[in-house]
C-alpha positions as CSV (number, residue, x, y, z in Angstrom):
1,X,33.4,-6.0,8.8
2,X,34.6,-8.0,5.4
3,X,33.7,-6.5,2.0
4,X,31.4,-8.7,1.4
5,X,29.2,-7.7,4.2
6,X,29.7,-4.1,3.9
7,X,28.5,-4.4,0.0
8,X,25.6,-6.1,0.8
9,X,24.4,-3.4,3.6
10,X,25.3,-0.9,0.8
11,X,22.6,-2.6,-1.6
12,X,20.2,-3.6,0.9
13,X,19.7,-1.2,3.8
14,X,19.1,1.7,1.1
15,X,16.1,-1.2,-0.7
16,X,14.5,-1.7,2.6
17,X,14.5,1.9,3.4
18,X,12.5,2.5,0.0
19,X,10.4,-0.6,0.5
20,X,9.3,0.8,3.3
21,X,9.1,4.4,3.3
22,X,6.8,3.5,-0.2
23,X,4.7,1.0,2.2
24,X,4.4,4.0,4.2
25,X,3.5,6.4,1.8
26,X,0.9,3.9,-0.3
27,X,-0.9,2.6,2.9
28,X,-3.0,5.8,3.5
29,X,-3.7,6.9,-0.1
30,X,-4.2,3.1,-1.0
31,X,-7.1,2.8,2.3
32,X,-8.8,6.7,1.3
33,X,-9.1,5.3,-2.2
34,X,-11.3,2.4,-1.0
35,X,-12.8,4.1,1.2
36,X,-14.4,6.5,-1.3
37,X,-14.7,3.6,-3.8
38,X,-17.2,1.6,-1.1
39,X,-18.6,4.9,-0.6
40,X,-19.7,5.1,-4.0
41,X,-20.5,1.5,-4.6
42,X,-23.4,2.1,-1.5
43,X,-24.4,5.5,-3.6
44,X,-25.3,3.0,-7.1
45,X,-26.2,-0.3,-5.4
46,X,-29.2,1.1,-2.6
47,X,-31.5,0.1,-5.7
48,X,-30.4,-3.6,-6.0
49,X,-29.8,-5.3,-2.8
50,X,-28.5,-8.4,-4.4
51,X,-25.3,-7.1,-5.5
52,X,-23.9,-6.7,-1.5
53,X,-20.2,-6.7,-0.9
């Protein structure tokens, strides 16, 4: 394998490994937070049907 190629596995496999270990990590806390925020948008909008999502 040249330098050239070896350098660029050096920057890049460590930046995908982050991208998706963060994807990973944010995909769960990301889906609970909307989860409780629909939950609470049903709590404040049962008296005005209009507003529906």
């Amino acid at each position: 394998m040249d330098p050239l190629m070896q350098g660029l596995l050096v920057m890049l496999l460590p930046a995908a490994g982050l991208t998706i270990g963060l994807g990973l990590v944010t995909g769960p806390v990301m889906s609970r937070l909307a989860q409780y925020r629909v939950m609470s948008l049903k709590g404040t909008q049962q008296t005005d049907p209009s507003n529906s999502l």
